[in-house]
C-alpha positions, -999 to +999 in steps of 0.1 A: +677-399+255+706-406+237+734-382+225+723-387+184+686-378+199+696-350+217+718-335+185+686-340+165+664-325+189+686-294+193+692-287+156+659-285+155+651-260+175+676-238+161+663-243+127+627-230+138+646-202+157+662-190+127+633-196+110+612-175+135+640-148+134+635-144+099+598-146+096+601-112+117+629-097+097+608-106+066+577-085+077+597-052+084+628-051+056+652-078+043+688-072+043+694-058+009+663-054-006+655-035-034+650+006-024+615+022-028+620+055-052+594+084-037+596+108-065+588+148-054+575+166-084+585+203-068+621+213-062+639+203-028+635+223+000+595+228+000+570+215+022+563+183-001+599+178-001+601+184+035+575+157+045+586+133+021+618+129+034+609+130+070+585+101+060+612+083+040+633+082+076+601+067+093+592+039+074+626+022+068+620-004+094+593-014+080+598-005+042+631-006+041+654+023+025+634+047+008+648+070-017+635+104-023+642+121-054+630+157-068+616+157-108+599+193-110+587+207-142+557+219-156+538+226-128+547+185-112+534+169-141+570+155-154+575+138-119+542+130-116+544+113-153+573+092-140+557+080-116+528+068-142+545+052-164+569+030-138+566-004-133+532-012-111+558-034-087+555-010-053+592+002-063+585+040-076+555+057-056+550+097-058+540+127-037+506+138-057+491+172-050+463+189-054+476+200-086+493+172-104+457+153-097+430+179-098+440+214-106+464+206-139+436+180-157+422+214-165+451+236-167+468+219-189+456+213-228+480+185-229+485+160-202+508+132-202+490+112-181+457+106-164+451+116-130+426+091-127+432+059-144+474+060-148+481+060-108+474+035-079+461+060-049+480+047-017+472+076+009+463+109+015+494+125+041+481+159+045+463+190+040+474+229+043+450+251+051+448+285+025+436+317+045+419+348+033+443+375+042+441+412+038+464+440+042+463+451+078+462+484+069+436+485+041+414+462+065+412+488+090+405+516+067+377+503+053+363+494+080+363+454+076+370+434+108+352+399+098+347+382+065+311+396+064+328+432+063+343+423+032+315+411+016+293+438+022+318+464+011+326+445-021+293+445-028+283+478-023+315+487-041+321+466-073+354+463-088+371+486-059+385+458-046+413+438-061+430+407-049+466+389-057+476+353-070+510+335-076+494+336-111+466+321-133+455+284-127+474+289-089+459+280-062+455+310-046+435+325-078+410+300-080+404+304-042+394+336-054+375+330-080+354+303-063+348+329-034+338+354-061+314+326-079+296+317-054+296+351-031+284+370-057+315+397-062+332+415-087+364+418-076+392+422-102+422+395-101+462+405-105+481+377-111+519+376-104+552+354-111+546+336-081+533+335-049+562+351-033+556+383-053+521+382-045+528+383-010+552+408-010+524+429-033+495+426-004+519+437+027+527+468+006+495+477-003+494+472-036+466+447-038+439+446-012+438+408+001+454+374-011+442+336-001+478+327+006+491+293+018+486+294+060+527+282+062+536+311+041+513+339+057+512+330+096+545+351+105+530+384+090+491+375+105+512+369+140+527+403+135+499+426+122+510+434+088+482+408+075+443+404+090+432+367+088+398+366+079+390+331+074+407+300+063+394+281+034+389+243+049+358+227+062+375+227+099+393+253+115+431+250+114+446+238+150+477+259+144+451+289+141+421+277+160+406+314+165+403+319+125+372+306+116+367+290+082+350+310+051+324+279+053+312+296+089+319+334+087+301+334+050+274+313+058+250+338+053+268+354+024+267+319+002+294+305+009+284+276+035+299+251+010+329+269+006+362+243+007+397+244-004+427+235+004+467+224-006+466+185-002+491+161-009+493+124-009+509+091-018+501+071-054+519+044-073+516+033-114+481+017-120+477-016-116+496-023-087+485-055-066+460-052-039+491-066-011+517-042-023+491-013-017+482-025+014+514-032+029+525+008+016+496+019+027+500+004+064+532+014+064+526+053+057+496+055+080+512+048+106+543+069+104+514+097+098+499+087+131+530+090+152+540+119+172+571+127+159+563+128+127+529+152+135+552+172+157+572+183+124+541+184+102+532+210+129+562+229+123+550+235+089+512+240+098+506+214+077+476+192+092+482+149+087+451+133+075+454+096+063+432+075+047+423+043+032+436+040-005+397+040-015+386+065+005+419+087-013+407+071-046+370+089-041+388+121-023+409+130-059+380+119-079+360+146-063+384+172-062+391+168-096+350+174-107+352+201-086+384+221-098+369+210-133+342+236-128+363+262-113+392+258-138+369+263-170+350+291-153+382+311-154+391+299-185+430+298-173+450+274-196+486+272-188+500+261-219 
């Protein structure tokens, strides 16, 4: 072989080394490539927030830098309605909730967007279970010890008993008035500036129970000012696997179909391409699967649950028929 031959020979083999070397580097993140905005409609500091940015620090290697910033306002509809009407290049995702696609369609008499047709769904991240909670203290004086008890005695005692939300349209009021739809209660609703205020309102005693966020109500259940009663998915929670769900301890009261919780999830602008919500997708999923990132989750008994981007796509489009009917039944408006 001569010396010209073996020059040739050799340069070719780098060139397809360097050439295998950045095949590789292009299927995880090119030097220098453009950042990924995740926009968090809520302010910093929350549990969206919270798993945003611990996802953000997963996915770099194979997303590459992802930037996280907070729009709040009007209930996550102006982050949400960034998010909409961005570019559909995979650049500018956002961290959707049960509210900004299924709870403020209805809230809201004008919407800037819709939650159907303006966004790309990418993945569901997680759910967090809500739990009927009473006051320890009223629970024991009136006798109720299970989520039967306090259907019996609301019924035998209409319009005694009264229950707390962080305010109309919140979550934790149309809990209530789906539990009081389909159980068959009159039970009379106080609404409050918040949900912090309507927690501090049920451990004094000045409203009777609440269906408060699990994150937010575990350390008074674990120290006995609150009585868990039931939590409000279709599965129990792990963090609280003794609680059963409303769906089980009201079965006989009507409320076998009973199922609600806070979700939140990834979507993009419409009309993104089919590869870009794949490769996001892929991406996102796995950092959900991986233990360190369902170790923190755990932290904030938030549960991981990822999916396909059509089986998120049929997920909101439910959720959103189903708040429909809950939303107009209370005839809350927020604006």
């Amino acid at each position: 072989m001569t010396l010209r031959t073996r020059r040739i020979l050799l340069g070719s083999a780098l060139a397809l080394a360097s050439g295998s070397v950045f095949a590789q580097s292009a299927t995880t993140a090119p030097a220098g490539a453009r950042p990924i905005r995740l926009v968090v409609p809520y302010p910093p500091g929350g549990p969206l927030d919270i798993v945003a940015r611990a996802l953000a620090e997963r996915v770099k290697d194979s997303l590459g830098t992802v930037v996280v910033e907070n729009r709040p306002g009007a209930g996550g509809n102006v982050g949400a309605d960034l998010v909409a009407k961005s570019a559909p290049d995979g650049h500018t995702i956002v961290m959707g909730a049960v509210a900004t696609h299924a709870i403020n369609p209805w809230l809201y008499s004008r919407m800037p967007y819709d939650a159907v047709r303006d966004f790309t769904p990418i993945t569901r991240v997680a759910q967090v279970p809500n739990v009927l909670v009473m006051n320890a203290d009223t629970a024991t004086r009136l006798g109720v010890q299970t989520l039967a008890d306090l259907v019996a005695y609301a019924r035998a005692n209409p319009a005694k008993l009264n229950y707390g939300s962080g305010g109309n349209g919140s979550a934790g009021h149309l809990a209530g008035e789906m539990f009081k739809a389909q159980a068959g209660l009159f039970v009379v609703h106080i609404p409050y500036a918040g949900a912090p205020p309507a927690q501090m309102a049920l451990v004094s005693g000045q409203v009777d129970f609440n269906f408060d966020n699990l994150a937010a109500a575990a350390a008074n259940i674990r120290s006995g000012k609150l009585k868990a009663l039931a939590v409000t998915t279709a599965q129990r929670s792990s963090a609280m696997p003794e609680v059963p769900t409303v769906s089980e301890a009201g079965r006989a009261a009507g409320l076998a179909q009973f199922d609600i919780s806070t979700w939140f999830g990834l979507f993009g602008p419409a009309r993104m391409a089919p590869e870009q919500v794949s490769r996001l997708n892929k991406a996102f999923v796995d950092a959900l699967r991986s233990p360190e990132l369902k170790a923190r989750m755990a932290t904030l008994l938030a549960e991981p649950s990822p999916t396909s981007p059509e089986e998120f796509a049929a997920f909101v489009k439910a959720e959103l028929a189903k708040y429909e009917r809950v939303v107009k039944a209370t005839g809350a408006k927020a604006d």
